[in-house]
N, C-alpha and C positions, 0 to 999 in steps of 0.2 A: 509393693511390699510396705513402703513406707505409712500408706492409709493407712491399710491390715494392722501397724502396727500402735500409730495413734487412735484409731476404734478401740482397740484395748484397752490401750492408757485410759483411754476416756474413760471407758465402762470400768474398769476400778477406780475408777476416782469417786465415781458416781454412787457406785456400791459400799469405797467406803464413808461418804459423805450421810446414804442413807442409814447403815449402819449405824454411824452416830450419833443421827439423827434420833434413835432407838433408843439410845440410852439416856438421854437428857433425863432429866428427873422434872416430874411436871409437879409442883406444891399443891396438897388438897385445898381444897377450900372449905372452911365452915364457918356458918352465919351463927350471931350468935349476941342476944339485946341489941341490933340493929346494926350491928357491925360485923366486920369481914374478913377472917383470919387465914392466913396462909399457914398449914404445915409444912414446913421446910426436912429437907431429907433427917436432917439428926434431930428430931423430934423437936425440935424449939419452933415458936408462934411469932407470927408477925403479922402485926395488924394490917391491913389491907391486900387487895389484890395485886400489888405490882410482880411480888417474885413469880404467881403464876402467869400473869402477862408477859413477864420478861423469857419464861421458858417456852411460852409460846414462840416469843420472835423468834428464838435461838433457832427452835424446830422449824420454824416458815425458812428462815435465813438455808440452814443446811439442805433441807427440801429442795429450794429453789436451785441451789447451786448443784445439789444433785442431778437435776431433773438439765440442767443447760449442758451438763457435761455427758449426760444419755441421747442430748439432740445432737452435740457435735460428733458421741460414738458412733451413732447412725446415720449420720449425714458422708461420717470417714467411712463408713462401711459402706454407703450408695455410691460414694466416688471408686472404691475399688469394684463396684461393678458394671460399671460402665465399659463399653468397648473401648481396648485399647485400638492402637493404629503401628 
């Protein structure tokens, strides 16, 4: 019972990790006389790529944390199917 019951846990953690992962706001980019502007969500400019690189990380960050807590759901769900004794 107790697997059963951290499979769960896991699997919404997972679910809401990738969910949030969803909403990150990722900055456009546009080129423009040799340089490289980020749109940021409330319409203001910022020169370079970092704020879009940094919304990347956020996404890879959430992602991955998602994605370990979808292996330990299922690894809790393999262990409740094993024969007991």
């Amino acid at each position: 019972m107790l697997w059963s019951i951290l499979s769960v846990v896991f699997a919404l953690a997972a679910a809401i990790l990738w969910g949030w992962s969803a909403f990150v706001y990722v900055p456009i980019l546009k080129s423009g006389y040799g340089s490289l502007v980020s749109i940021l969500q409330d319409g203001s400019q910022e020169v370079g790529e970092a704020p879009f690189y940094a919304a990347l990380r956020k996404i890879s960050r959430l992602n991955a944390g998602a994605a370990a807590f979808a292996c330990l759901s299922a690894a809790a769900q393999a262990v409740t199917l094993l024969p007991h004794k």
